[in-house]
PAZAPA-4460 file (N, C-alpha, C; in steps of 0.05 Angstrom, whole numbers, plus 32768, in hexadecimal, padded with zeros to 4 digits):
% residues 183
    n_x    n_y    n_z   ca_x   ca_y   ca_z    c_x    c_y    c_z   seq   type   mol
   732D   76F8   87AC   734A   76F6   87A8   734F   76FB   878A     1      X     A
   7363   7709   8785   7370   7713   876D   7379   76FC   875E     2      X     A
   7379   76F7   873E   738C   76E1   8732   73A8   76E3   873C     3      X     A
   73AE   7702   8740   73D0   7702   8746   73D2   76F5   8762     4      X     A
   73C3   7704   8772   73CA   76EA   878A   73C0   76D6   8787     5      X     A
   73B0   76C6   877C   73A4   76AC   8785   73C3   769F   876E     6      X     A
   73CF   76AF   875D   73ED   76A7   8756   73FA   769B   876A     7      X     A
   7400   76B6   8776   7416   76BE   878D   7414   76A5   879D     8      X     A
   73FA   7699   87AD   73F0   768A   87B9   73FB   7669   87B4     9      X     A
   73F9   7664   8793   73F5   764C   878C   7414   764E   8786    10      X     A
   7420   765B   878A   7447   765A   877F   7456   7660   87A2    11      X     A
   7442   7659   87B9   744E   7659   87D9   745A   7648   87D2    12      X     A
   7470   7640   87E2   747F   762A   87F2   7473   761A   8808    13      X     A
   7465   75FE   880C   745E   75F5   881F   7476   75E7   8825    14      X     A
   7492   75E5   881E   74A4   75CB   8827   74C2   75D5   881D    15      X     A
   74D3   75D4   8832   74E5   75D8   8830   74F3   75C5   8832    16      X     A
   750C   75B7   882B   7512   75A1   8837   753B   75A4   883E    17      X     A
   753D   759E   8853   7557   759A   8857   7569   757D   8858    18      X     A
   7581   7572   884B   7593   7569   883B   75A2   7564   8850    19      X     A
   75B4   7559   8856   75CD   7552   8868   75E6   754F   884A    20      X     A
   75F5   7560   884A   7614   755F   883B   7623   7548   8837    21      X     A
   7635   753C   881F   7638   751E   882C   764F   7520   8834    22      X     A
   765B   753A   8835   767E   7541   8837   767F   7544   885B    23      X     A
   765E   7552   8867   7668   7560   8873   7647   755F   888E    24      X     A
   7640   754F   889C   7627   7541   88A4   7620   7559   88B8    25      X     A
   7637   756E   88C2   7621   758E   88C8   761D   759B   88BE    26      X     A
   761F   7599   88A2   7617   75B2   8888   760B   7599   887B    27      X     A
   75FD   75B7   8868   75E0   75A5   8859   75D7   75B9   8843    28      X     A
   75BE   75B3   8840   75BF   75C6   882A   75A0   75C7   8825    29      X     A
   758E   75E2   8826   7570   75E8   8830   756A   75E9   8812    30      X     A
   7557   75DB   8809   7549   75DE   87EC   7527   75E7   87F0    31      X     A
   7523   75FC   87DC   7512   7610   87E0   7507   7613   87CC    32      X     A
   74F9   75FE   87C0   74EA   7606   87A5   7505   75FC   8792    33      X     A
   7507   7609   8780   751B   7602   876E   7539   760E   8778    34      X     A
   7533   761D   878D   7556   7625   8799   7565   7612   87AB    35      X     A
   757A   7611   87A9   758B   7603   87BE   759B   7611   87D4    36      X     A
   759C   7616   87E2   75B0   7626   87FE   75C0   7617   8806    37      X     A
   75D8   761D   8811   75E0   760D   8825   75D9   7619   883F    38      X     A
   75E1   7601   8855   75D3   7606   886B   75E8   75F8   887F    39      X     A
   75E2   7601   8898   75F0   75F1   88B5   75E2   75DE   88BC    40      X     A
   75E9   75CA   88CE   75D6   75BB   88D8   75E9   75B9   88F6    41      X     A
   75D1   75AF   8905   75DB   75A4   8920   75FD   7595   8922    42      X     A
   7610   759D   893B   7628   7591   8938   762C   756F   893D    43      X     A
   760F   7569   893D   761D   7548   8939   7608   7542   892A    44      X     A
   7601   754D   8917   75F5   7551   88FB   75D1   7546   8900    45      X     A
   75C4   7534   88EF   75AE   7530   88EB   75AA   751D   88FE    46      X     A
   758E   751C   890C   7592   7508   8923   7570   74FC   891B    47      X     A
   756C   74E5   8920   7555   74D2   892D   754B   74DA   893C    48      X     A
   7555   74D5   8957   754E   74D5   896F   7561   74F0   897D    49      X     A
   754D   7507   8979   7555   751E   8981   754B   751A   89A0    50      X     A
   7566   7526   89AC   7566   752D   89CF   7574   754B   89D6    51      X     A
   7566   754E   89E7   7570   7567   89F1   758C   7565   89F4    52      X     A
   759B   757C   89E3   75B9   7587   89EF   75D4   7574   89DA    53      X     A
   75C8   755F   89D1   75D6   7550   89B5   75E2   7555   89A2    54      X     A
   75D3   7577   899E   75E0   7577   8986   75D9   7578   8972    55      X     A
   75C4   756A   8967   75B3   7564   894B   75A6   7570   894B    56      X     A
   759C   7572   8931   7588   757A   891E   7583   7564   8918    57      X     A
   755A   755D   891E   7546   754B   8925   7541   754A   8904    58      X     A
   753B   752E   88F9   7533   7526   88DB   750C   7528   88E7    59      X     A
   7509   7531   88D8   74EC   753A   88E1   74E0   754D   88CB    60      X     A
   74C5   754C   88CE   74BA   7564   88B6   74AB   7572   88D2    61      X     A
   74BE   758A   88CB   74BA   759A   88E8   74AB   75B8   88D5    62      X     A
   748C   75BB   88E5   747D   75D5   88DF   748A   75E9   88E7    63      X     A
   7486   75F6   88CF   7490   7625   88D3   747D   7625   88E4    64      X     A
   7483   7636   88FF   7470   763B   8911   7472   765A   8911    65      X     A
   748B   766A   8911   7488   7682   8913   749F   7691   8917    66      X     A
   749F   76AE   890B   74B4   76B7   88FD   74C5   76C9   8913    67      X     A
   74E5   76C9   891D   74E6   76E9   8931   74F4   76EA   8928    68      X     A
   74F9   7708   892F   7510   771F   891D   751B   7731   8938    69      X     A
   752F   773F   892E   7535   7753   8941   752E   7766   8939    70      X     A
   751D   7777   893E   7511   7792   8930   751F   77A9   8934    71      X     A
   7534   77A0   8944   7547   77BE   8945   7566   77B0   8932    72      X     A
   7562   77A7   8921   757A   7799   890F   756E   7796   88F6    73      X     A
   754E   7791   88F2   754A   7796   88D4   7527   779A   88D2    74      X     A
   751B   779B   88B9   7502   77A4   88C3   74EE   7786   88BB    75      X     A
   74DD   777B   88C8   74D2   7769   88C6   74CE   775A   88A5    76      X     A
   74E1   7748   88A8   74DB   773A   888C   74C1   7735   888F    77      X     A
   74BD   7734   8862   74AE   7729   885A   749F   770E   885A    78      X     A
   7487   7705   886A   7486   76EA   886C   746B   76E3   8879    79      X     A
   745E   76CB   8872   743D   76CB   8871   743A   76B8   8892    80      X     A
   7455   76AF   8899   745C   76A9   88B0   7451   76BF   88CF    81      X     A
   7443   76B3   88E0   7446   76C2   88F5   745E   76D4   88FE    82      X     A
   7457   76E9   8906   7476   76F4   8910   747A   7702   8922    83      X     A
   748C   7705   892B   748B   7713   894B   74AD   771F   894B    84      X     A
   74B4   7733   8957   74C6   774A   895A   74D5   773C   8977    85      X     A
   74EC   7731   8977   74FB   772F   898D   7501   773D   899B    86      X     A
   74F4   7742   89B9   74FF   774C   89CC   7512   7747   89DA    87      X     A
   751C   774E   89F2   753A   7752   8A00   752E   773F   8A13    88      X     A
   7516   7736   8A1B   7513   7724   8A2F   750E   7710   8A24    89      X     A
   750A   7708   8A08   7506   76F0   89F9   7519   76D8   8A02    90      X     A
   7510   76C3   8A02   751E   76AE   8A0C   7510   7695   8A02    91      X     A
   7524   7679   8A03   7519   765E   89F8   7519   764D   8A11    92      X     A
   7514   7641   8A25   750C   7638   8A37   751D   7614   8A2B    93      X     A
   7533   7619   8A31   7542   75F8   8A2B   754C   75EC   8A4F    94      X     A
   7538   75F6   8A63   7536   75DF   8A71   751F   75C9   8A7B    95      X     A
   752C   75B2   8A7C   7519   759C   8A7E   750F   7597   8A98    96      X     A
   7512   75A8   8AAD   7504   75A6   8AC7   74F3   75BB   8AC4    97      X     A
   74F7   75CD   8AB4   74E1   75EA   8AB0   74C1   75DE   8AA8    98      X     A
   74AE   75E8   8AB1   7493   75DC   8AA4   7491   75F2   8A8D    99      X     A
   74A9   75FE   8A82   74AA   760F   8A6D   74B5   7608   8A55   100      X     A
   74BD   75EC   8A5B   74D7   75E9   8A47   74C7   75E3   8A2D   101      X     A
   74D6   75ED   8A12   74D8   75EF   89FA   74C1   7602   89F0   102      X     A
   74C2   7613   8A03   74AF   7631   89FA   74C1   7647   89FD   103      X     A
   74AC   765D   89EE   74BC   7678   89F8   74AC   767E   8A07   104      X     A
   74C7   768A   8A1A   74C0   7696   8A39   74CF   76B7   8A39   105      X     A
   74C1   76C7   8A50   74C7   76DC   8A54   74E1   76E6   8A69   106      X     A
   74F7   76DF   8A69   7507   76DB   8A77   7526   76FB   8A7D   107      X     A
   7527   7706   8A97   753A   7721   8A92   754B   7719   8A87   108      X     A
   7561   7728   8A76   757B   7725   8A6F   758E   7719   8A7D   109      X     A
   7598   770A   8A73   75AB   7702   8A86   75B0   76E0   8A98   110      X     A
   7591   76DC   8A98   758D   76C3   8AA2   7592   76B0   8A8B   111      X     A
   759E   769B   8A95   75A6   7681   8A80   758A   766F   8A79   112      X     A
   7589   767F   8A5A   7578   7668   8A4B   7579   766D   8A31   113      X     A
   7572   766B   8A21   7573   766C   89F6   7575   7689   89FB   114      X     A
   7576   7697   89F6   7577   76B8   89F9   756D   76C1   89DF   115      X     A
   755B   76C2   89D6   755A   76D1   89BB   7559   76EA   89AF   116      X     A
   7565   7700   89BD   7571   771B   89B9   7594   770E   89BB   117      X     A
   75A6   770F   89AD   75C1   76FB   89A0   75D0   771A   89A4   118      X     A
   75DE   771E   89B7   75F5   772C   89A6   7604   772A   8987   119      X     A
   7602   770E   8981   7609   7711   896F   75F1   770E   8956   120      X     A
   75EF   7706   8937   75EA   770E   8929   75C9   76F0   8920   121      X     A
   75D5   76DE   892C   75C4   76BA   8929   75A8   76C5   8929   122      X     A
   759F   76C9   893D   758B   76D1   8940   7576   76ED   8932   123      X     A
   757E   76F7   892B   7577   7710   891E   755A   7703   890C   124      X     A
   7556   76EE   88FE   7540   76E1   88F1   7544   76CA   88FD   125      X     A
   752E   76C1   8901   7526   76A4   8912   7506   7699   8909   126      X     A
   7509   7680   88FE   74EF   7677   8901   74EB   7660   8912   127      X     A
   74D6   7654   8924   74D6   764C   8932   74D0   7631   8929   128      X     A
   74DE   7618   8928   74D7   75F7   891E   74C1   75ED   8934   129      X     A
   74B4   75DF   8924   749F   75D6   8935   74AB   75BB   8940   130      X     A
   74B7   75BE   8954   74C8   75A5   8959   74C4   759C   8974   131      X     A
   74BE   7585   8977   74B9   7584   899C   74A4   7596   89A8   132      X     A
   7491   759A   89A1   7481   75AB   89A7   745D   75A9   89AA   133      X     A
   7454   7593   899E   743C   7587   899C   7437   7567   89A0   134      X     A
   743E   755C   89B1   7443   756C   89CE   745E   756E   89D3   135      X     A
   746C   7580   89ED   7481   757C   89F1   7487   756A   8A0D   136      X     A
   74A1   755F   8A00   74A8   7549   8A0D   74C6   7553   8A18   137      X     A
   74D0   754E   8A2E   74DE   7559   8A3F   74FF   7547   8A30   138      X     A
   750C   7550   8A2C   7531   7543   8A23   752C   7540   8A06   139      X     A
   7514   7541   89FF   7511   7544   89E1   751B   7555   89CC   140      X     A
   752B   7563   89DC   7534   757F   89C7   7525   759A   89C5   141      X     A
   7527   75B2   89CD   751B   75C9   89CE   752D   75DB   89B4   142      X     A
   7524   75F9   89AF   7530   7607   89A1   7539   7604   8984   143      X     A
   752D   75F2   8971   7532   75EC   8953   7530   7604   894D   144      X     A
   7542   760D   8942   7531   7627   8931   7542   762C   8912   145      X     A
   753D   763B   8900   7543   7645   88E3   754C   7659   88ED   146      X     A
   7565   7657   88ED   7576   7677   88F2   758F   7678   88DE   147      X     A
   7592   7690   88E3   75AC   7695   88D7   75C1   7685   88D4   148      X     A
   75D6   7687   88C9   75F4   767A   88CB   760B   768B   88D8   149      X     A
   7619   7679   88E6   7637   7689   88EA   7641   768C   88CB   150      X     A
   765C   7698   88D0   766D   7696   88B3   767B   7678   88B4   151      X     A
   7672   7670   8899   767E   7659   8891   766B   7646   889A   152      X     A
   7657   764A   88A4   7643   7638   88A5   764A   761A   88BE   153      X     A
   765A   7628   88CC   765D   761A   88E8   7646   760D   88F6   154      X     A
   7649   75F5   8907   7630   75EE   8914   7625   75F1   8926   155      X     A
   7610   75F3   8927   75F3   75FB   8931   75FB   75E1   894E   156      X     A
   75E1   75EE   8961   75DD   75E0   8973   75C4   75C7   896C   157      X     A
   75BD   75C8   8959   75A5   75B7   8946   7593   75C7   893A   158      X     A
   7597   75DE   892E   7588   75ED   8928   758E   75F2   8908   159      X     A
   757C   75F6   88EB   758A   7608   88D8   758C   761A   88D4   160      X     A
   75A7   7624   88CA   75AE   7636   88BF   75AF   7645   88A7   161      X     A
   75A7   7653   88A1   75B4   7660   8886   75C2   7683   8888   162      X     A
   75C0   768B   886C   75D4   769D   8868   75B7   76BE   8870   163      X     A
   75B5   76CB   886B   759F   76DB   886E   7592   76DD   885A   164      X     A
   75A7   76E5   8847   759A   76E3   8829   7586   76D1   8817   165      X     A
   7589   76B8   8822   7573   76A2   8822   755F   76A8   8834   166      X     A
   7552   76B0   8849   753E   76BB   8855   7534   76D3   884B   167      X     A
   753D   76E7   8839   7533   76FC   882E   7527   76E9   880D   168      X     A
   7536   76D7   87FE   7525   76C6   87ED   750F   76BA   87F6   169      X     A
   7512   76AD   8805   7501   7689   880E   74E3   769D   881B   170      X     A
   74EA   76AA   8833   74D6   76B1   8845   74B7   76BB   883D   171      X     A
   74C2   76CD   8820   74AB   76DE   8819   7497   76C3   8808   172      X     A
   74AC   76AD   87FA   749B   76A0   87EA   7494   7686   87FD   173      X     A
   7490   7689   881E   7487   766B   8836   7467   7675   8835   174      X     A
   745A   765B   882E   743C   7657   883C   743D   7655   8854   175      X     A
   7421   765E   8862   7426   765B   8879   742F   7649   8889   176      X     A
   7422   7635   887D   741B   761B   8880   7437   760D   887A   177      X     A
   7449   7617   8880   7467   7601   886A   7476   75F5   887D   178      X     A
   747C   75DE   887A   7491   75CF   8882   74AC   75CE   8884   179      X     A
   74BF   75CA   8890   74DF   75C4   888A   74DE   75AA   8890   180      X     A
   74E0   759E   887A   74EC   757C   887E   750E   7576   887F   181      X     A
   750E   7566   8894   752A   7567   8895   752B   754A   8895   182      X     A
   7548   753B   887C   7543   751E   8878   7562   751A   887B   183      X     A
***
């Protein structure tokens, strides 16, 4: 390994941490090393005891598990993160009778579940929170993810948000290995 990368290496991000607003308990604000973002949070803001369908965004130090994009909307960000290209059958499995639930599943268009090909714009970058998932437990909450924002930073179903422009900063400088702590 190079000094410049064994640099590059020792200046990653293992920890991100997300803030609850005191004006405003579904906005928040994502700190990234020395940057600050604002951010969305779940519409009945930071929760304890995350349950499926609530609402919240889980206080938890939840692992980067892995990165999706829409590859026909931009070309695969930079990022030491796993990553994978969203397809049109991509889907999040948010039912609790499914022996599928809180994975991605392969599902046609059209059928009701997380859909992650979005007509609209949320989804376009997604990283996947390691949330409910080792093991998963059924009403526990499925689908955390780091996505985008609406305009004005509206709330999330428990998920964060940011602006895009903070994912073209943050992404290239995440260890693999990095955390989002959410307090």
């Amino acid at each position: 390994m190079s000094k410049a990368e064994n640099r590059a290496g020792a200046s990653r991000l293992t920890r991100i941490i997300v803030v609850r607003s005191v004006r405003d308990p579904r906005k928040g604000f994502l700190k990234a090393g020395a940057a600050v973002f604002p951010c969305a949070l779940g519409r009945s803001g930071i929760k304890v005891d995350k349950r499926e369908g609530d609402g919240g965004t889980p206080r938890a130090k939840l692992p980067l598990r892995r990165l999706f994009f829409r590859g026909d909307r931009l070309p695969r960000p930079a990022s030491l993160l796993p990553a994978r290209q969203i397809g049109p059958r991509d889907a999040w499995c948010d039912d609790m009778a499914d022996r599928r639930y809180n994975r991605l599943i392969d599902r046609p268009p059209g059928e009701a579940e997380e859909r992650l090909a979005r007509a609209d714009h949320l989804y376009d970058i997604i990283v996947e929170l390691g949330w409910n998932d080792a093991p998963v437990r059924r009403g526990r909450g499925s689908a955390i993810f780091w996505h985008l924002a609406r305009p004005g930073f509206t709330p999330t179903a428990g998920c964060v948000a940011v602006e895009g422009h903070v994912f073209a900063k943050v992404l290239p400088r995440l260890a693999r290995a990095c955390t989002l702590v959410v307090r």
